[in-house]
C-alpha positions as CSV (number, residue, x, y, z in Angstrom):
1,X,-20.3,14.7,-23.0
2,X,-21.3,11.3,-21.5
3,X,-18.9,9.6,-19.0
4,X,-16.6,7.3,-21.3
5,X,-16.0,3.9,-20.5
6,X,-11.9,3.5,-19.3
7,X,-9.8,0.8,-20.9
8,X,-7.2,0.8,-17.8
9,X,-6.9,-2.2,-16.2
10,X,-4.2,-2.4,-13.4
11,X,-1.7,-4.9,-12.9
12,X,-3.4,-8.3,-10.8
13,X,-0.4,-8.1,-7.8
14,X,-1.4,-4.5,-7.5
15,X,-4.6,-4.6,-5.4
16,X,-6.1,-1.5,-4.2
17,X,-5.7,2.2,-4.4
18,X,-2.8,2.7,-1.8
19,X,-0.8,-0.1,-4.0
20,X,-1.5,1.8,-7.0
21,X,-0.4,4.9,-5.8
22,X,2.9,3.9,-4.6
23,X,4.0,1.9,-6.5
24,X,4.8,4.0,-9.2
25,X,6.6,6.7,-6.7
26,X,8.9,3.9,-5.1
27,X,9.4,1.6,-7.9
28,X,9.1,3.7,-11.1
29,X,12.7,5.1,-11.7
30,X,13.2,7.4,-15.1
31,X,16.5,8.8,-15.7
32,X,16.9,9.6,-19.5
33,X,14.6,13.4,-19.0
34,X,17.6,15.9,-19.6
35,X,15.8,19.7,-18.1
36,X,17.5,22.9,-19.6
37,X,16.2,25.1,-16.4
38,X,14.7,28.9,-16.8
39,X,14.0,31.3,-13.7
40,X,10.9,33.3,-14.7
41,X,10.4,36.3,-12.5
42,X,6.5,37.1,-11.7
43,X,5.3,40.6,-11.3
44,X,5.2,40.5,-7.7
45,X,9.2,40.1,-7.1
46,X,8.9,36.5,-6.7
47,X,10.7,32.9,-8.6
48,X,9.3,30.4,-10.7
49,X,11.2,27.6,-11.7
50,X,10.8,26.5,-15.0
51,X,12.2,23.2,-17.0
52,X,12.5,22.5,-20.5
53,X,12.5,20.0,-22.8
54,X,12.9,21.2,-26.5
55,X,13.5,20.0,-30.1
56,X,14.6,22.2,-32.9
57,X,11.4,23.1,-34.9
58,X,8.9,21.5,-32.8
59,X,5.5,23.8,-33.7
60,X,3.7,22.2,-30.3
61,X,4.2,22.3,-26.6
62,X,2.9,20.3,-23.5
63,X,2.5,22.5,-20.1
64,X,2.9,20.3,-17.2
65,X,1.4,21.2,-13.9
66,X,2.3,18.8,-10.9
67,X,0.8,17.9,-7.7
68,X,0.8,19.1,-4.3
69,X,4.4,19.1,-2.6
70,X,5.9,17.8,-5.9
71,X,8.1,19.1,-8.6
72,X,9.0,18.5,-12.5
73,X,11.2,15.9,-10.9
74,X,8.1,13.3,-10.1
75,X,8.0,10.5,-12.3
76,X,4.3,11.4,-13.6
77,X,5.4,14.3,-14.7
78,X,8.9,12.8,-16.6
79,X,7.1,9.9,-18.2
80,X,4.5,12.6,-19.7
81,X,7.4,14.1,-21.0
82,X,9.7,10.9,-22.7
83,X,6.2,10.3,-24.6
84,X,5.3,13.6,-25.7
85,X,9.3,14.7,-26.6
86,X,9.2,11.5,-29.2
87,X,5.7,13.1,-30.5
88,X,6.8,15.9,-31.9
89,X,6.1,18.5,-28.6
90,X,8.2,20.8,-26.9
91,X,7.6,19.9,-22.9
92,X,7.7,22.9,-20.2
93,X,7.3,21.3,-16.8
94,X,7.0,24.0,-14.2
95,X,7.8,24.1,-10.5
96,X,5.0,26.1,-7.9
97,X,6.7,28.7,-5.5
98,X,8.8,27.3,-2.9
99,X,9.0,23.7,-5.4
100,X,12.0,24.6,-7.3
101,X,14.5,23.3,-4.8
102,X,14.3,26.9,-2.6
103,X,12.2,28.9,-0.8
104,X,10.4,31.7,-2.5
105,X,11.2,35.8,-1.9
106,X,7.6,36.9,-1.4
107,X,4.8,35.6,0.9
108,X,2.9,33.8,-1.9
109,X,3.1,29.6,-1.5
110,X,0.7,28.1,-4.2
111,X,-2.8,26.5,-3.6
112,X,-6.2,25.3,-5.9
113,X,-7.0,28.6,-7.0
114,X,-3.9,30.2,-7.9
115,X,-3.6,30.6,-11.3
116,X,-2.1,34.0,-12.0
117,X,1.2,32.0,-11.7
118,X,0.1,29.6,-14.3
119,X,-1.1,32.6,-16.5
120,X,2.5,33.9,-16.2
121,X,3.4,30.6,-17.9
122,X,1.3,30.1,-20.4
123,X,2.2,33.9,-21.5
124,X,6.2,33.1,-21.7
125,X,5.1,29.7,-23.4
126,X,3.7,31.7,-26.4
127,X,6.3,34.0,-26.8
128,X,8.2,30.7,-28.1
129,X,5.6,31.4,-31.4
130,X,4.1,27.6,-30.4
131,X,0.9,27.1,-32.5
132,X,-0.5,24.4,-30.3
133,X,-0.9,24.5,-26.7
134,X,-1.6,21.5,-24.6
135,X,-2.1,20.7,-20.9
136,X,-1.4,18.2,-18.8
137,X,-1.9,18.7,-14.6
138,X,-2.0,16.4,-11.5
139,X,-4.6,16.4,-8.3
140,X,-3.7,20.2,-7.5
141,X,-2.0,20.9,-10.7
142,X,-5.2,19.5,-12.0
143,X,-7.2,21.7,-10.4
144,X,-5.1,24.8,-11.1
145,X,-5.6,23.8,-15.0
146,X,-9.5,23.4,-14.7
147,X,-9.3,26.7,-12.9
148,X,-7.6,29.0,-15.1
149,X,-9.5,27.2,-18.6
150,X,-12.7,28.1,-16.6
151,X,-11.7,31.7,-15.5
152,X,-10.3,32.4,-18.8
153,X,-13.0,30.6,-20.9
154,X,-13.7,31.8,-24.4
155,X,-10.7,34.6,-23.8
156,X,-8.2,32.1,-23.9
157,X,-5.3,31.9,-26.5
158,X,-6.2,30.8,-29.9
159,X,-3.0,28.2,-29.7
160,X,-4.5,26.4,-26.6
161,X,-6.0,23.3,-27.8
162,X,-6.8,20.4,-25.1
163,X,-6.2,19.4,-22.0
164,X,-5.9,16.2,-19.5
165,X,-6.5,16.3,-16.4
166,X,-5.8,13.7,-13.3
167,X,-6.3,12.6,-9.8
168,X,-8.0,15.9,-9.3
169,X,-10.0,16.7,-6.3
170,X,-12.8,19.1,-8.1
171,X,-14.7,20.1,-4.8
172,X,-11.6,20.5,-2.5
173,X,-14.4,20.4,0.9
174,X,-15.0,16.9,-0.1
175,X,-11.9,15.6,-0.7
176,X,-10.8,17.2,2.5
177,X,-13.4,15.2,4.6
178,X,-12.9,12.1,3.3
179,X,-8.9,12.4,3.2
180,X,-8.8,12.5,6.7
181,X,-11.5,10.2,7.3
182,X,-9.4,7.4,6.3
183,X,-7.1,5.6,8.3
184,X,-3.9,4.5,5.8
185,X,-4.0,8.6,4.7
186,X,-2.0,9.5,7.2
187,X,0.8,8.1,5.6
188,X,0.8,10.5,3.1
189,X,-0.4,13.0,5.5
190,X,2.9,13.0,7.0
191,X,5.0,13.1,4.6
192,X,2.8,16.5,3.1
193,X,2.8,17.9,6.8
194,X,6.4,17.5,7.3
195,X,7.3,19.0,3.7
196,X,4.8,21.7,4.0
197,X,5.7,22.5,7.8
198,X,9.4,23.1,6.5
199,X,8.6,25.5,4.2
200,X,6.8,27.5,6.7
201,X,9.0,27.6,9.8
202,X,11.9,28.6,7.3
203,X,10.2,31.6,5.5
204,X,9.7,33.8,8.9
205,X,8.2,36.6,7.0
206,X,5.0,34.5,6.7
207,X,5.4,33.9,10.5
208,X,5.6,36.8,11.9
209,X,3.0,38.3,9.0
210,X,0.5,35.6,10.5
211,X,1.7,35.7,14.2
212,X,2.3,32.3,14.4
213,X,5.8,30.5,15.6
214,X,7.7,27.9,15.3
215,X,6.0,25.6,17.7
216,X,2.6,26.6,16.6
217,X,3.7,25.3,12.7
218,X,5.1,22.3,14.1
219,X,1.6,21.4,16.4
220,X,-0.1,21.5,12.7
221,X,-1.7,17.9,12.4
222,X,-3.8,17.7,9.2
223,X,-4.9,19.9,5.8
224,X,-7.7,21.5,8.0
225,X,-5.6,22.8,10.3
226,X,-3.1,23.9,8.1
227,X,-5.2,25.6,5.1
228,X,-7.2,27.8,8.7
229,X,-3.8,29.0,10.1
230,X,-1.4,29.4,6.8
231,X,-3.1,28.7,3.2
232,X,-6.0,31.0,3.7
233,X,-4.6,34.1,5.5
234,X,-1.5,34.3,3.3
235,X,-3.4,34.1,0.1
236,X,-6.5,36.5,1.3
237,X,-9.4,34.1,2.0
238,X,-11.2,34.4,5.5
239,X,-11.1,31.1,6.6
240,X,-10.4,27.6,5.0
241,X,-14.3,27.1,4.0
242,X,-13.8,30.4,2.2
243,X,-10.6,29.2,0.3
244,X,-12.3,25.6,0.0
245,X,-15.3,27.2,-2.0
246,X,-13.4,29.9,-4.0
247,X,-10.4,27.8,-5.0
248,X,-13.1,24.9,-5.8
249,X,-12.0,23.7,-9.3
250,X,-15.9,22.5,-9.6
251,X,-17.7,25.6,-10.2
252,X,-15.1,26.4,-12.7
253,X,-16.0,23.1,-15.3
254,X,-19.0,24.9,-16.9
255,X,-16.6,27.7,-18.2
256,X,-14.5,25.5,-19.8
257,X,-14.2,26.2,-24.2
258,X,-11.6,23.4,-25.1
259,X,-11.9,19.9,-25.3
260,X,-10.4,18.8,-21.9
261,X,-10.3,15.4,-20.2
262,X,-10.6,14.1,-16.8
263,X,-9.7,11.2,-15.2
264,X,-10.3,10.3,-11.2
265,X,-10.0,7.2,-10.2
266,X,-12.9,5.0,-8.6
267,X,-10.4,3.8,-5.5
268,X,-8.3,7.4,-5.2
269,X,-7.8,7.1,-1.7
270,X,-7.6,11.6,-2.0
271,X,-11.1,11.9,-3.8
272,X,-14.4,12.2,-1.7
273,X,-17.8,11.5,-3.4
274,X,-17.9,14.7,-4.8
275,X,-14.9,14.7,-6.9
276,X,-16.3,13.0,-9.9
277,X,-18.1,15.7,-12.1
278,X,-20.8,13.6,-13.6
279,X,-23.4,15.9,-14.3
280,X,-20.7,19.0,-15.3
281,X,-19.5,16.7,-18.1
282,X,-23.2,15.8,-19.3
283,X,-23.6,19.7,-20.0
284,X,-20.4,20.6,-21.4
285,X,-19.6,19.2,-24.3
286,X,-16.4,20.5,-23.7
287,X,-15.9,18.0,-20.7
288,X,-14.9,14.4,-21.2
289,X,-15.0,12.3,-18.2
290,X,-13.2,8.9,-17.4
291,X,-14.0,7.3,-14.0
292,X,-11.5,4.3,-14.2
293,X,-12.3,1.7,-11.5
294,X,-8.5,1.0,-10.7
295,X,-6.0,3.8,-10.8
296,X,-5.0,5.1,-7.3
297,X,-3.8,8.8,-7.3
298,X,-1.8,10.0,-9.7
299,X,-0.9,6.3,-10.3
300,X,-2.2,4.4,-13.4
301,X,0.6,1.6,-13.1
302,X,0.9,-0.4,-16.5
303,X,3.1,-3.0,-18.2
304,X,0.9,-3.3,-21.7
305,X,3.2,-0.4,-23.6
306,X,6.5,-0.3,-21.9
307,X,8.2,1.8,-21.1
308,X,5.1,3.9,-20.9
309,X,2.1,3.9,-18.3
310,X,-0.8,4.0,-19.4
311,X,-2.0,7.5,-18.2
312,X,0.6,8.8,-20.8
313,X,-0.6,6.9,-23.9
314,X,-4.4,8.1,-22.6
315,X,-3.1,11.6,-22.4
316,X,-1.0,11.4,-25.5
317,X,-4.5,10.0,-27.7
318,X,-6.9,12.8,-26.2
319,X,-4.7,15.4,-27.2
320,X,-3.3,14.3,-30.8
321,X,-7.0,12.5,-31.9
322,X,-9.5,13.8,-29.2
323,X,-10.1,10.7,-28.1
């Protein structure tokens, strides 16, 4: 499908891409999403946390997937979920390994490509008897949902219907390069680094599986150095060039069977050059593509529908009208 033209316009005070991105995680408070909590075990031994939001005879679901470091907590992922909950869908925002709160039994973390996890989810979601399905994922969540749609293409489940996807970074080598090209990044650097660092130095398993201590872990500076000494040997890739192109949600677009749409930012201060799939959405008609010019990551800040942002009344459109 052609690129379609974005009606978001961010707020005048909010300037640039950083400002759009944190504003909403500093300022953005929502307190009225009441979770019933479910531990699904995977068939390797392991945790996944799982939180509900249901209403007696709703027919329909929304699968949340969140973003790197995050949780069903975020407040992208709760404001998805107040919209969608008054619409008629049962919401099912689930936590990655090691996201729920504690630190997972097996080896496992999460990353891009891992969607075997998500597959587990999607598989307890239909025994529920839903007859729609309908995604929603963030920037690595994002790319776990173009993932498994483009693995699984036409031998999906007949009840998955659409999907939205945002602030993903679809060729993860180029997001990498220009992340840590920029200067204000390593704000948010840090604050991954330290999260991600924590989990590592308290799961020794992984450290002495990998040979690595604690003081090693704690040297760790950026994503490169990180996804060389602890994503790609715990999850089987060679290096982190291997993982970057395997896990790459990119080559994965083409496969795609349902309507899905994504939406990257112009100013994402995450998303290198190559993380806008032009010519993947002109040859899939499955593909919709929104390149807003303001957004940040995983932002969208509004004020024109409150209480809702206008990411959730974008996602909310696409998956009731296709539009």
């Amino acid at each position: 499908m052609p690129v379609l033209e974005s009606t978001y316009k961010s707020p005048n005070f909010l300037a640039n891409g950083h400002a759009q991105t944190i504003f909403p995680f500093f300022f953005r408070k929502i307190k009225d999403i009441n979770y019933k909590r479910e531990k699904l075990e995977t068939p390797d031994g392991d945790i996944l946390d799982i939180d509900w939001v249901k209403s007696p005879g709703n027919k329909k679901i929304l699968i949340l997937s969140h973003g790197l470091e995050g949780h069903s907590q975020r407040n992208y992922i709760q404001g998805m979920i107040r919209l969608f909950s008054q619409h008629g869908f049962d919401c099912l925002a689930w936590n990655y390994r090691t996201c729920g709160g504690h630190l997972n039994k097996t080896n496992k973390f999460y990353h891009h490509g891992m969607t075997e996890d998500m597959e587990l989810v999607v598989s307890h979601a239909l025994k529920g008897k839903y007859e729609n399905i309908s995604f929603v994922g963030f920037s690595l969540g994002g790319s776990i949902t173009a993932n498994y749609l483009g693995k699984k293409g036409s031998n999906l489940p007949k009840e998955i219907n659409r999907a939205v996807i945002f602030s993903t970074p679809f060729d993860l080598r180029s997001a990498s390069i220009y992340f840590h090209s920029r200067l204000f990044n390593k704000v948010y650097l840090y604050r991954f680094m330290k999260s991600l660092k924590r989990k590592v130095k308290g799961h020794k398993d992984i450290l002495n599986t990998l040979g690595l201590d604690e003081n090693l872990v704690t040297k760790i500076k950026d994503f490169n150095a990180f996804d060389e000494l602890i994503t790609a040997p715990v999850h089987g890739f060679k290096s982190k060039n291997e993982y970057y192109q395997k896990a790459c949600p990119k080559q994965r677009l083409p496969d795609i069977r349902v309507p899905t749409l994504l939406v990257n930012a112009e100013n994402d201060p995450f998303l290198g050059p190559n993380c806008f799939p032009y010519e993947e959405a002109k040859h899939n008609p499955n593909i919709f593509l929104e390149v807003p010019k303001h957004g940040g990551h995983c932002g969208f800040p509004s004020f024109n529908t409150p209480p809702h942002y206008w990411s959730e009344i974008r996602a909310l459109d696409f998956i009731l009208k296709g539009i």
